[in-house]
C-alpha positions in Angstrom: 13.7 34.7 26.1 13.2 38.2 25.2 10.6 39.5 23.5 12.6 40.1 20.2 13.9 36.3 20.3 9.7 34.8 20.9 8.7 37.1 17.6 11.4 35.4 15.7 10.5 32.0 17.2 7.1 32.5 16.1 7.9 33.8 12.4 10.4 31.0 11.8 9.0 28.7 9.0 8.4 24.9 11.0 11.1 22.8 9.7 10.1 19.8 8.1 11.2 17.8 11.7 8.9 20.3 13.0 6.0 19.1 11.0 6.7 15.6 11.1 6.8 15.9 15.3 3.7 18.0 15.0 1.7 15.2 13.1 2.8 12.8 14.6 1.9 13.9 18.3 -2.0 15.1 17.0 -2.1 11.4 15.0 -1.1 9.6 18.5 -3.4 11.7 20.6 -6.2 11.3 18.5 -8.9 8.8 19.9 -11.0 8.8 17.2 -9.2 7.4 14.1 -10.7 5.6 10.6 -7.4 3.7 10.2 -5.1 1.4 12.6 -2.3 3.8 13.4 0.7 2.2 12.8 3.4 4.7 11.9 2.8 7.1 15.1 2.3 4.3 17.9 5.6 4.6 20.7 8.0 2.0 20.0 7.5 1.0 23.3 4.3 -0.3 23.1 4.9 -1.7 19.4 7.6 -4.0 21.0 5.7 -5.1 24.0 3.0 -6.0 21.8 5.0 -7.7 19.7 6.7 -9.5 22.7 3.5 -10.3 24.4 1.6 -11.6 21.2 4.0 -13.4 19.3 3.9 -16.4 21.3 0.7 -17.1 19.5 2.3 -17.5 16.1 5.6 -19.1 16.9 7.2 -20.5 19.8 9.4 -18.1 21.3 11.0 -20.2 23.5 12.9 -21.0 19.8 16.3 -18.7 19.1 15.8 -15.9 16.8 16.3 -16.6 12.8 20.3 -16.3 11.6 20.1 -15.4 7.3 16.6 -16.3 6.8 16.3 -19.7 8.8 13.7 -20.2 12.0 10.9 -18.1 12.4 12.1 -16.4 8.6 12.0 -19.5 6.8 8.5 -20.8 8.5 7.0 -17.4 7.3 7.9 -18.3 3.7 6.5 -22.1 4.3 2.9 -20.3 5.5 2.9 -17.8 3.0 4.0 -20.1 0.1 0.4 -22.3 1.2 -1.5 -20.0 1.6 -1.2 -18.6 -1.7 -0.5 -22.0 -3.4 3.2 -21.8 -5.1 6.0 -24.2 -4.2 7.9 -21.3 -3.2 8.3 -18.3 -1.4 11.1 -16.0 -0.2 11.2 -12.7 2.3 13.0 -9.5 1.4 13.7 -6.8 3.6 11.4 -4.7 1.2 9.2 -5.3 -2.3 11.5 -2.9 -4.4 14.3 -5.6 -4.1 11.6 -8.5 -4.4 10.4 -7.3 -7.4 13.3 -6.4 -9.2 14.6 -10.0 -8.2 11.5 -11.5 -9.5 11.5 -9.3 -12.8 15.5 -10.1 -13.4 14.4 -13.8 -12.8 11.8 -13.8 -15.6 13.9 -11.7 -18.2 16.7 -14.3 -18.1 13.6 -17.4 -19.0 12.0 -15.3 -21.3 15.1 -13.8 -23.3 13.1 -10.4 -23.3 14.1 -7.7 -20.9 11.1 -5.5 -21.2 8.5 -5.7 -19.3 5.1 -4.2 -19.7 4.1 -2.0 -16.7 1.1 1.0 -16.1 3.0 4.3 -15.8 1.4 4.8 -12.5 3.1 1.5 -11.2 5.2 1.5 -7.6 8.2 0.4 -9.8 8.0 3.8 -12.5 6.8 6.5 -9.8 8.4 5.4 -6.4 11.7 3.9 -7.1 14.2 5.7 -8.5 14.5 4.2 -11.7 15.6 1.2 -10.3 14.1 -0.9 -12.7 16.3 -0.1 -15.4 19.5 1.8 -13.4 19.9 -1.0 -11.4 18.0 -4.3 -13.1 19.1 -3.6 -16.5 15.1 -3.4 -17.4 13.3 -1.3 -20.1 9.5 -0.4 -19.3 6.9 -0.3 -21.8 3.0 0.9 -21.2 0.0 -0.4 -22.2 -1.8 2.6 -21.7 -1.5 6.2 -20.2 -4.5 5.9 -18.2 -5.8 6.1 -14.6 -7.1 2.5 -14.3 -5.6 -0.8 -15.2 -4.9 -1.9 -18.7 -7.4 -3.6 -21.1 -6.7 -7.0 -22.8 -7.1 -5.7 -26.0 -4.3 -2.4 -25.1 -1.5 -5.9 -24.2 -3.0 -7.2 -27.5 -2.1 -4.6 -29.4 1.4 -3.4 -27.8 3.6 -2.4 -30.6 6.8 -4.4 -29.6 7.0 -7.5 -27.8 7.6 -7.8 -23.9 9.3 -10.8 -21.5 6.5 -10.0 -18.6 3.8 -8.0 -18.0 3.6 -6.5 -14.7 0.1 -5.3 -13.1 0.0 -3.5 -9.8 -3.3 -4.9 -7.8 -4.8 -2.6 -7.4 -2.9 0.2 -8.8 -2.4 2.6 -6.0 -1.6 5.8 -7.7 -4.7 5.7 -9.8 -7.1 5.3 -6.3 -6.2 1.9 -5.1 -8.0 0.8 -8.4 -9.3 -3.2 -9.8 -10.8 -4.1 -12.9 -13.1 -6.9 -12.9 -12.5 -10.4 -12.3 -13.3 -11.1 -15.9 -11.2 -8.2 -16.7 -8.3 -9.9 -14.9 -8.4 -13.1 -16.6 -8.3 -11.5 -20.2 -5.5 -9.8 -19.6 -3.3 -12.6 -18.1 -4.8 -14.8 -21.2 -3.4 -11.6 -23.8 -0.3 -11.6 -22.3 0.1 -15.3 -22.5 -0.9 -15.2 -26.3 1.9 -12.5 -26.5 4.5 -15.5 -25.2 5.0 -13.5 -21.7 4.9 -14.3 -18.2 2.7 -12.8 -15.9 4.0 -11.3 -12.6 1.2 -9.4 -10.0 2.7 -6.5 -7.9 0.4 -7.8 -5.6 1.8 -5.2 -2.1 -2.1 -5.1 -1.4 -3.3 -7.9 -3.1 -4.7 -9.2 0.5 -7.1 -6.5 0.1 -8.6 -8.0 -2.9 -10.8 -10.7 -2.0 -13.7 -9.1 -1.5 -13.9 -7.1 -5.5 -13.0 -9.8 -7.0 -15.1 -12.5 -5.1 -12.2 -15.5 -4.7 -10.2 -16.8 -2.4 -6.7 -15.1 -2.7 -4.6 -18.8 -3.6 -6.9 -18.6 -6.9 -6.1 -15.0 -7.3 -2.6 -15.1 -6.9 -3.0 -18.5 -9.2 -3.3 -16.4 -12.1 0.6 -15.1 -12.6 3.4 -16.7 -12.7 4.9 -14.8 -9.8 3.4 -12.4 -6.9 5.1 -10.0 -4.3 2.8 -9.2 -1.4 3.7 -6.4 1.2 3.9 -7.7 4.9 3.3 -3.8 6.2 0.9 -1.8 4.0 -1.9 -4.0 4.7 -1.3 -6.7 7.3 0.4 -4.3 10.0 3.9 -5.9 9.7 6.9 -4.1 10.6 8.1 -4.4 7.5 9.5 -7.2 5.1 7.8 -8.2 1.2 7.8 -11.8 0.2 7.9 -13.2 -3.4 6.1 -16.1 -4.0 6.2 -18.4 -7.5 8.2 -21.2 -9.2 11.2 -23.2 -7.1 13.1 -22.4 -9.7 12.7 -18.4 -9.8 12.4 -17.9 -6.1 15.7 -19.9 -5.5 17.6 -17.5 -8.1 15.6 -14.7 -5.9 17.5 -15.4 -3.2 20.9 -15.2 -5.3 20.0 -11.5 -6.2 18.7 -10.9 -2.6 22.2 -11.4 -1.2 23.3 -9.6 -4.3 21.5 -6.5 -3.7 22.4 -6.7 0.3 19.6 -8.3 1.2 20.9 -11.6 3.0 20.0 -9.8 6.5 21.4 -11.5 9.8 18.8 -11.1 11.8 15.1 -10.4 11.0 13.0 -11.7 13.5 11.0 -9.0 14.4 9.9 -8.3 11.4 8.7 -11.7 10.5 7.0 -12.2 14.0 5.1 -8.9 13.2 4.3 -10.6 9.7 3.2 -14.0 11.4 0.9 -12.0 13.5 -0.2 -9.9 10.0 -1.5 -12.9 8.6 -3.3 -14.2 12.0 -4.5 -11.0 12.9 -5.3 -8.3 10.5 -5.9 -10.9 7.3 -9.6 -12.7 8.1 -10.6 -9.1 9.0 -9.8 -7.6 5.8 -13.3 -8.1 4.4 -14.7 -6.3 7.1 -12.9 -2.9 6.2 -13.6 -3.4 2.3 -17.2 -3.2 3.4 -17.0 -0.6 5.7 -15.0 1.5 3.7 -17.9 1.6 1.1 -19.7 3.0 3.7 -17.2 5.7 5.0 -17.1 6.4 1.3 -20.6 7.3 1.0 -20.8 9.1 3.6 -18.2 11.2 2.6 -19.2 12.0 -0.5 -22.8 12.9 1.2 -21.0 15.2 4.0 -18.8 17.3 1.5 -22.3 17.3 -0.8 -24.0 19.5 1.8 -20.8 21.4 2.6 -20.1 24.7 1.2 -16.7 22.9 -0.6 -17.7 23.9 -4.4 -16.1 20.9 -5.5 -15.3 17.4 -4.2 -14.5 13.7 -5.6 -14.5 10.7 -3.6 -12.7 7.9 -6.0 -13.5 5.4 -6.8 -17.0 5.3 -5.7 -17.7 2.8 -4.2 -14.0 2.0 -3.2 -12.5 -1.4 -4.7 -10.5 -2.2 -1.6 -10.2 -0.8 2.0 -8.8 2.4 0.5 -9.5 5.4 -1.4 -9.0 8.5 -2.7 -10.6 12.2 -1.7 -10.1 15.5 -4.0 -11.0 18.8 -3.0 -10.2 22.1 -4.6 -7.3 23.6 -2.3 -4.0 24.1 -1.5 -2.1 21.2 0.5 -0.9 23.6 3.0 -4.5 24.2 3.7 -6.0 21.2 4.1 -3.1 19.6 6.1 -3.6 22.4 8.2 -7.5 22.1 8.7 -6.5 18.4 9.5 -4.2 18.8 12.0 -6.0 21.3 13.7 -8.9 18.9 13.4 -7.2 16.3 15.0 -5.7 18.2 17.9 -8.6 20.3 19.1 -11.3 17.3 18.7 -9.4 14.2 18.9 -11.1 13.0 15.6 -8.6 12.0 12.8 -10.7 12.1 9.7 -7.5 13.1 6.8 -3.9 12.3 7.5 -1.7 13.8 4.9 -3.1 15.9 1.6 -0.6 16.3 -1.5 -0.6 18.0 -5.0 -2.8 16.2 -7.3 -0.4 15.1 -10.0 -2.4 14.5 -12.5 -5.0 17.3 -11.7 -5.2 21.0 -12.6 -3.7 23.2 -10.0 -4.8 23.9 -6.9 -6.2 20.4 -6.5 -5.0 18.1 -3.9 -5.6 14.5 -2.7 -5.3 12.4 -0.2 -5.8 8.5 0.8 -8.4 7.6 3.4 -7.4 3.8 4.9 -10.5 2.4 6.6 -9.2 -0.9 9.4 -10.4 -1.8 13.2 -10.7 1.7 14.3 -12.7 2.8 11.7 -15.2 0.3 12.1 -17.0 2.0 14.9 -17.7 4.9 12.7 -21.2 5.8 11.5 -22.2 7.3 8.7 -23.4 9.9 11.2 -19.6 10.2 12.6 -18.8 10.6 9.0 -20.4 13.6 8.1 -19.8 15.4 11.2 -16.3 15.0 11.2 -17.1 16.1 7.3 -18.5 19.2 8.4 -16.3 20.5 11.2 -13.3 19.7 8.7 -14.6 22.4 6.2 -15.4 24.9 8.5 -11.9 24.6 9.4 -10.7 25.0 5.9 -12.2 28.4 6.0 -10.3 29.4 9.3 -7.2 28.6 8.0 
């Protein structure tokens, strides 16, 4: 290559394959790491794992599931127990659960609005598809970041079929309100003749805040979706749990929307394993992830950063929220660089606040098994040889 041809190699802006490929290699290389790293592991090795493992959750000797029978249909029986409704059903993913579940309820109740935070999966990742393809109009309790208030469902200015609450609500920093909290809510909506439904793609997570076992939890709504991936490790796959009735029309509108898949065994071994696996440890992270937290918050304190938020403090669930004062490009740059000279993964990805003034960014700190080695000493060194990278970028 000629000189001419490596000066326009190097001056070419990195495609967004480029950065992907980049970010992925310094995430797999890292051997430090405060989350399990799911999304950059070889396939390989995810499907040997799979392979080996899975013969501790189901017998593999059995033929793989054909539209939602075998090892499909004994994840819904597990799941359905576990959480303590007479039914349960998998979808390929928790958009289509949801908007099953929500289509469900609107038809009982006669109402097709339902009562959701603007910060909700449904309003922020999906399209629209809520109302564009479910026929749904949203309404909000409130505006702000942090989960509604009886008292804002109490006074809602027009009536609603269900009220939908997102535990905890991601976008807001992975967010809870107290138990207490939780039951007044359900108990307003109730008084407002609606059914309750929990967006519950983390609700695993929640045990520890709110102090019960996840059956009484989920007890509280009429309906819950859980996430088999974001939490438990899963491949991928959702499952809605909550009346016979409901979950059986669910399956209707699954094979409406294209979800009547012929073959999902993987994903449901994966989710079997989820639940044997990565569930009883869950605990363990929440409380860890206070820690990491703290630390944090005391490493960017002595740091020459003139402004930092850890959120919420101390976190509600395994995951949280971190805010400095700079650009994206910046900080994903001071992580990557991080992560490829020291083998320590402390940030993954750092976006536009959008909520914040400009020039603020944010990312999400997971804390599983690989964080739990971490000190508090780990912490804030990591902490400190981040920031002094921020500056060299």
């Amino acid at each position: 290559m000629s000189d001419t041809n490596e000066e326009a190699e190097e001056a070419r802006e990195p495609s967004p394959d480029d950065v992907r490929d980049r970010r992925r290699a310094a995430w797999r290389g890292a051997e430090r790491k405060l989350g399990n790293d799911f999304m950059s592991r070889p396939m390989g090795g995810a499907l040997a794992e799979l392979a080996e493992a899975g013969g501790s959750v189901y017998d593999l000797d059995e033929g793989p599931d054909i539209y939602g029978d075998g090892v499909v249909a004994e994840l819904e029986r597990r799941v359905a127990a576990l959480l303590g409704f007479p039914a349960a059903a998998f979808f390929p993913t928790g958009t289509m659960a949801q908007q099953a579940a929500l289509r469900g309820w609107a038809g009982r109740t006669g109402n097709d609005v339902v009562a959701i935070h603007p910060l909700a999966h449904p309003e922020v990742h999906e399209s629209g598809a809520l109302s564009v393809v479910g026929g749904l109009r949203t309404v909000h309790p409130t505006r702000e970041p942090r989960q509604p208030t009886a008292e804002e469902v109490q006074d809602l200015a027009e009536p609603f079929g269900t009220l939908m609450l997102e535990l905890p609500l991601r976008d807001a920093g992975f967010v809870l309100p107290t138990w207490d909290e939780l039951v007044a809510v359900v108990d307003a909506a109730r008084e407002r003749d609606a059914v309750v439904h929990f967006d519950g793609a983390r609700l695993w997570e929640c045990v520890t805040h709110f102090g019960r076992p996840l059956a009484e939890i989920a007890g509280l709504a009429d309906s819950v979706y859980l996430s088999f991936y974001k939490s438990l490790g899963g491949l991928s796959g959702a499952v809605l749990a909550g009346p016979a009735s409901l979950v059986a029309e669910a399956r209707v509108w699954r094979h409406r929307y294209g979800g009547q898949v012929f073959q999902q065994y993987p994903a449901a071994l994966s989710a079997l394993l989820g639940l044997e696996r990565e569930l009883p440890r869950l605990p363990s992270y929440v409380a860890h992830a206070r820690e990491v937290a703290a630390a944090l918050a005391e490493g960017f304190a002595e740091s020459a950063v003139p402004w930092f938020r850890v959120h919420p403090e101390p976190p509600h669930t395994h995951q949280f929220q971190v805010w400095l004062p700079y650009a994206p490009e910046v900080l994903n740059e001071a992580a990557l660089r991080q992560a490829e000279e020291t083998k320590v993964l402390l940030f993954r990805v750092w976006h536009a606040s959008g909520t914040g003034p400009p020039g603020v960014s944010l990312t999400e700190v997971t804390v599983a098994e690989a964080g739990l080695e971490w000190t508090a000493q780990d912490v804030r060194a990591a902490v400190a040889d981040f920031v002094e990278r921020i500056a060299r970028v």
